[in-house]
Wavefront OBJ file of the C-alpha trace (Angstrom):
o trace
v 28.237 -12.095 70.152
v 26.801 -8.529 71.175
v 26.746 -6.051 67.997
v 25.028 -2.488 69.366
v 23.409 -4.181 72.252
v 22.191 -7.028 70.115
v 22.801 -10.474 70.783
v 23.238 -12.354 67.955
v 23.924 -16.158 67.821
v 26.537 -16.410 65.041
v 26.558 -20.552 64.450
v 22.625 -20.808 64.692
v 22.823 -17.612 61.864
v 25.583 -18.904 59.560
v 24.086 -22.643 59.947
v 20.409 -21.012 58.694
v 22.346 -18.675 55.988
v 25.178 -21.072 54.336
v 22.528 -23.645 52.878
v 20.490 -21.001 51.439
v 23.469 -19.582 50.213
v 24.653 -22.728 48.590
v 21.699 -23.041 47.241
v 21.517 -19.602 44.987
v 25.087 -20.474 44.158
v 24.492 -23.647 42.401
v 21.432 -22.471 40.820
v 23.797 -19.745 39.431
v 26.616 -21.962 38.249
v 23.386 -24.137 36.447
v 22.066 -21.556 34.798
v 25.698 -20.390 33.368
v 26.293 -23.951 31.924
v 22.970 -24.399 30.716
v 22.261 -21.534 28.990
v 25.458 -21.975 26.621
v 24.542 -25.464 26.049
v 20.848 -24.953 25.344
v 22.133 -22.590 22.820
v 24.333 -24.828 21.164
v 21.801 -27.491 21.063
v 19.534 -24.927 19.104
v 22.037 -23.855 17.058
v 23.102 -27.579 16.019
v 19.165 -28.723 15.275
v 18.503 -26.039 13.430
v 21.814 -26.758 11.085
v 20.465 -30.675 10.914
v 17.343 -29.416 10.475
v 18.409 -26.901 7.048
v 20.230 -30.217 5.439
v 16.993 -31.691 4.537
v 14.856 -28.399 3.706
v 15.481 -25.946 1.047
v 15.735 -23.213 3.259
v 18.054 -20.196 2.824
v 21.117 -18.890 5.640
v 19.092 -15.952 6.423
v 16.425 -17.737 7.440
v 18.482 -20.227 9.215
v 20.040 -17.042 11.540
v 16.784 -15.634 11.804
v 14.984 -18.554 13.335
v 18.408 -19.208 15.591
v 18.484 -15.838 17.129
v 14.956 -15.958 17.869
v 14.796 -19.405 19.618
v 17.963 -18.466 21.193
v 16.092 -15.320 22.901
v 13.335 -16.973 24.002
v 15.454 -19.558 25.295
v 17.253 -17.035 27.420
v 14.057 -15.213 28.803
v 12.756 -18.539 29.789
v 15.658 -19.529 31.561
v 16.118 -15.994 33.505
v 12.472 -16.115 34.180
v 13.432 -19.945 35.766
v 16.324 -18.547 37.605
v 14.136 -15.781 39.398
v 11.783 -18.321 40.460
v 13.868 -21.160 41.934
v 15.963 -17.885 43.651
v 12.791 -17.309 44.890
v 12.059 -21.051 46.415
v 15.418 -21.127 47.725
v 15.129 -18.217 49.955
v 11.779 -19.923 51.145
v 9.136 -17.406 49.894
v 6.081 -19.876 48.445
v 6.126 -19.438 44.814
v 2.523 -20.172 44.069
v 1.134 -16.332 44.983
v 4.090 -15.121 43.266
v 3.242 -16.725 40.293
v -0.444 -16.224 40.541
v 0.176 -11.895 40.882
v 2.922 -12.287 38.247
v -0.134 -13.461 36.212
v -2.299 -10.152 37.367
v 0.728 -7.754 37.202
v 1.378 -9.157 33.493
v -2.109 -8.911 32.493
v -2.120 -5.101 33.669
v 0.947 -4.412 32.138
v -0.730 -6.218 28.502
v -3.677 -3.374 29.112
v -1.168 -0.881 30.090
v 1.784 -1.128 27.788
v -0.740 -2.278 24.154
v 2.727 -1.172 21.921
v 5.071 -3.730 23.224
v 2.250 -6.324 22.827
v 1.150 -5.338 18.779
v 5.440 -5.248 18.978
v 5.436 -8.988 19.859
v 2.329 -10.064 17.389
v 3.672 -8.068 14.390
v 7.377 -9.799 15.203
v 5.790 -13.193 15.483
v 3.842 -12.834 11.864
v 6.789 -11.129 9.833
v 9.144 -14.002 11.038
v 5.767 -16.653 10.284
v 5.740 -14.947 6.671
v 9.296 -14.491 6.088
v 8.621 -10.965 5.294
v 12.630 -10.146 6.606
v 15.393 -12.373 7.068
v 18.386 -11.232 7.970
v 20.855 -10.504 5.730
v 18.056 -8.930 3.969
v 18.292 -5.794 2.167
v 14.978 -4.037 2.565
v 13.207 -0.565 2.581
v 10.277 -0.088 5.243
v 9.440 2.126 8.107
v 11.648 5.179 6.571
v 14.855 2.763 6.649
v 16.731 1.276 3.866
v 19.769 -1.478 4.760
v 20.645 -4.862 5.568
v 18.738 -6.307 8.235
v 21.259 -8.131 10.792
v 18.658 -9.128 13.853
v 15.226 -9.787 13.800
v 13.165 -10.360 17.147
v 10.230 -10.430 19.163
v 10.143 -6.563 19.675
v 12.676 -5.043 17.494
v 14.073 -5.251 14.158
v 17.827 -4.509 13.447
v 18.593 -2.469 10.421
v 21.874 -1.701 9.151
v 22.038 1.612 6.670
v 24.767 1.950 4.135
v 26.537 4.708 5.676
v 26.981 2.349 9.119
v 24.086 3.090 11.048
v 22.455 0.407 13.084
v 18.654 1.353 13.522
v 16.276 -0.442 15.891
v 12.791 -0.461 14.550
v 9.744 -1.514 17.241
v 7.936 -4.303 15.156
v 4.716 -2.381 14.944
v 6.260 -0.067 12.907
v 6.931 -2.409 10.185
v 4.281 -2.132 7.518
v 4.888 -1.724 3.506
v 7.922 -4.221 3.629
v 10.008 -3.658 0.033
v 12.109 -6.842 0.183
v 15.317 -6.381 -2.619
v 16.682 -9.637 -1.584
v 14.321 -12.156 -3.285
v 15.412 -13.206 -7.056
v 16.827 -11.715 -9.599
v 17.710 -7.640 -9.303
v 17.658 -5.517 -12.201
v 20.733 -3.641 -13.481
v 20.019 -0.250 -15.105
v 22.351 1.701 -16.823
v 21.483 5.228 -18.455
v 24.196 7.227 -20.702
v 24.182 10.215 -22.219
v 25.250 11.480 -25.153
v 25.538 14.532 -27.059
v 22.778 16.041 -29.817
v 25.907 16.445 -31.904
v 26.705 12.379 -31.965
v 25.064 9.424 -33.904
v 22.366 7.892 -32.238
v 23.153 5.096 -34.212
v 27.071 4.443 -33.716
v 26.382 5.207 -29.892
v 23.289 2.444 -29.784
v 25.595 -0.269 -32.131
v 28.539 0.073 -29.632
v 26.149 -0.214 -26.471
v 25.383 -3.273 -28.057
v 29.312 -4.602 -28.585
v 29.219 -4.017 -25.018
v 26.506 -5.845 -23.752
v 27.183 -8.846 -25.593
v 30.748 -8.824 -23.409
v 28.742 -8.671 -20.321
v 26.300 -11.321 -21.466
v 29.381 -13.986 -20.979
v 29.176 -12.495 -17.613
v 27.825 -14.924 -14.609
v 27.063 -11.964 -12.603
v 24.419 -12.029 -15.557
v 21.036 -13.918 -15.195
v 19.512 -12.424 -18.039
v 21.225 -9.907 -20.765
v 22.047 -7.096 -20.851
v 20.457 -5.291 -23.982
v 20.637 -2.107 -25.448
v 17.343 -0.798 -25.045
v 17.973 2.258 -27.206
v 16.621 5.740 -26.685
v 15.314 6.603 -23.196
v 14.652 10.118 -23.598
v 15.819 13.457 -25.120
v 16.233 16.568 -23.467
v 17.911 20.114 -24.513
v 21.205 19.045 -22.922
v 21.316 15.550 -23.998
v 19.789 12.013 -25.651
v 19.319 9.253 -22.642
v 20.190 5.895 -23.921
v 19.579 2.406 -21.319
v 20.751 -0.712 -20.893
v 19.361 -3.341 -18.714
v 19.969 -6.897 -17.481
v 18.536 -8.863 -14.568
v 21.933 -9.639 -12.421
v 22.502 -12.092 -9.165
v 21.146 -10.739 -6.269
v 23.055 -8.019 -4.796
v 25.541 -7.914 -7.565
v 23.044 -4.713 -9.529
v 25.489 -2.353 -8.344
v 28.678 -3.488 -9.208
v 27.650 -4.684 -12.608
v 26.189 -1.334 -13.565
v 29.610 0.453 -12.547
v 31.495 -2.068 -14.814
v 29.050 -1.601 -17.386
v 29.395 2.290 -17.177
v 33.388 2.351 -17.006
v 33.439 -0.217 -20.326
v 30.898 1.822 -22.183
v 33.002 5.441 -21.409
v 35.896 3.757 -22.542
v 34.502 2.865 -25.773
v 32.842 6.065 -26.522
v 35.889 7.897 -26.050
v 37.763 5.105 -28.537
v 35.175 6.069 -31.578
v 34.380 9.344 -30.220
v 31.912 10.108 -28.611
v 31.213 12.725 -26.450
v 29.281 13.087 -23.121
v 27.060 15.573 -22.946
v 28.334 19.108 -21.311
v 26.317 21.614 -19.344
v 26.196 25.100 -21.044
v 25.903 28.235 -20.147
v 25.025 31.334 -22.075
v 25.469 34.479 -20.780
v 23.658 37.395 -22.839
v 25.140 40.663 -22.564
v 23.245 44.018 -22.819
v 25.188 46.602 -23.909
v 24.523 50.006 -22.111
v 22.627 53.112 -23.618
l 1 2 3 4 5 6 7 8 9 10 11 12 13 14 15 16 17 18 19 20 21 22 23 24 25 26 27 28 29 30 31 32 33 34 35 36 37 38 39 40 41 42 43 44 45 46 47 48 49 50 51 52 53 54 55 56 57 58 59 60 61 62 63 64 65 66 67 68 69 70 71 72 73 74 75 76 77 78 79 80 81 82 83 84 85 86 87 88 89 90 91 92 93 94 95 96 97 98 99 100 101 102 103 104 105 106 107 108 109 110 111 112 113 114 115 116 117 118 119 120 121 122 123 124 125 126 127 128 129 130 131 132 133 134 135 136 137 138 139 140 141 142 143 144 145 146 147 148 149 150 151 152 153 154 155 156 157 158 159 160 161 162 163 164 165 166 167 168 169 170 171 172 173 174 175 176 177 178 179 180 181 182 183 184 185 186 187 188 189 190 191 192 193 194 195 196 197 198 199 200 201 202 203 204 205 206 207 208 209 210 211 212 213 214 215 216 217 218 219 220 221 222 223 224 225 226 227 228 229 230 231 232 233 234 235 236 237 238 239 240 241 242 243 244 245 246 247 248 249 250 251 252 253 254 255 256 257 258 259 260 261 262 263 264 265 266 267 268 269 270 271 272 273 274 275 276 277 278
């Protein structure tokens, strides 16, 4: 066959082309049933491997998405190499400069590397899990995806944040015991300190039947005083992740039985002075 004045021998090109050909196509297929299945396999040790140990879900996902990672570099990393043998190019010098390039690249590129060592010692310490609700690097959310190089954190108003690992310093971890439930109400100079301190008490001993409720809650008593009002607090130490719901029950139960025996919230006021003209 002549193509632009070449002559090209089809069967001696097709019979050189189709084996190497065949070749990249069943590493492909490979690769796309192992990959699932080396996943799985992960995923099922490290659930056999959480019966016997005390250890917590969120620690359970976070070592599963990190083995599952590295298992997937290592296997594209695989892929590119055999691709390589199967074309015929000698994968020993390729492997050898991959070693040079990667060294320059460690010299060259020193964040991603203190990236990688900070990831690998916050997931050694259990610093974050995910599931985690945590303040550091400026962020404050739930942290749904911890790896090598980045951390996922989820904000409360729905933002997803990706935070490079060397950034991570100062982690405030909310997620480990008991939270504490806070409640501070007001009241009016005008009102009982007294009647307003005995029913915060009536009201805490409901919530202490509460299982939300680890410890308390008890009326404190007076938290401060200021011109426009007297502060008075109640605290308990709740379930984890359950502070915020218990101190809006808390709050709606105490309103309601102010207003029942009377008292008042305290209201802003404003006085206006008048000069009369001359």
């Amino acid at each position: 066959m002549e193509i632009f004045g070449f002559t090209i021998d089809l069967k001696n090109l097709l019979s050189a082309i189709l084996p190497v050909l065949g070749k990249m196509l069943l590493l492909i297929v490979a690769y796309l049933i192992i990959v699932p299945i080396g996943k799985k396999v992960i995923e099922k040790t490290l659930k056999n491997a959480s019966k016997g140990q005390k250890s917590s879900p969120g620690r359970m996902k976070t070592l599963e998405k990190l083995l599952t990672n590295v298992f997937s570099y290592v296997m594209i990393f695989v892929l590119i190499v055999m691709l390589f043998s199967a074309l015929g190019v000698d994968i020993g010098p390729l492997l050898a400069g991959a070693g040079v390039v990667g060294l320059a690249i460690a010299f060259g590129a020193q964040g991603l590397v203190s990236d990688i060592v900070t990831g690998f010692f916050v997931i050694l310490e259990r610093q974050l899990e995910i599931d985690d609700y945590v303040t550091t690097a400026g962020y404050d959310g739930i942290v749904e995806e911890i790896g090598l190089r980045t951390t996922q954190i989820r904000s409360f108003d729905g933002t997803l944040n990706f935070v490079p690992n060397r950034y991570i310093e100062g982690v405030a971890n909310h997620s480990r015991g008991n939270m504490q439930a806070l409640v501070d109400i007001g009241i009016s100079h005008y009102d009982n300190m007294d009647d307003a301190i005995a029913i915060l008490k009536d009201v805490c001993e409901e919530f202490q039947k509460d299982e939300r409720f680890k410890e308390g809650p008890d009326a404190v008593g007076v938290q401060s005083i200021d011109t426009s009002q007297i502060v008075l607090r109640v605290i308990g130490q709740t379930e984890n992740g359950l502070q915020w719901a218990c101190e809006r029950d808390m709050r709606k139960r105490i309103k309601e039985e102010f207003n029942k025996k009377g008292i008042d919230m305290p209201l802003s006021q404003h006085v206006v002075i008048q000069k009369e003209a001359e």
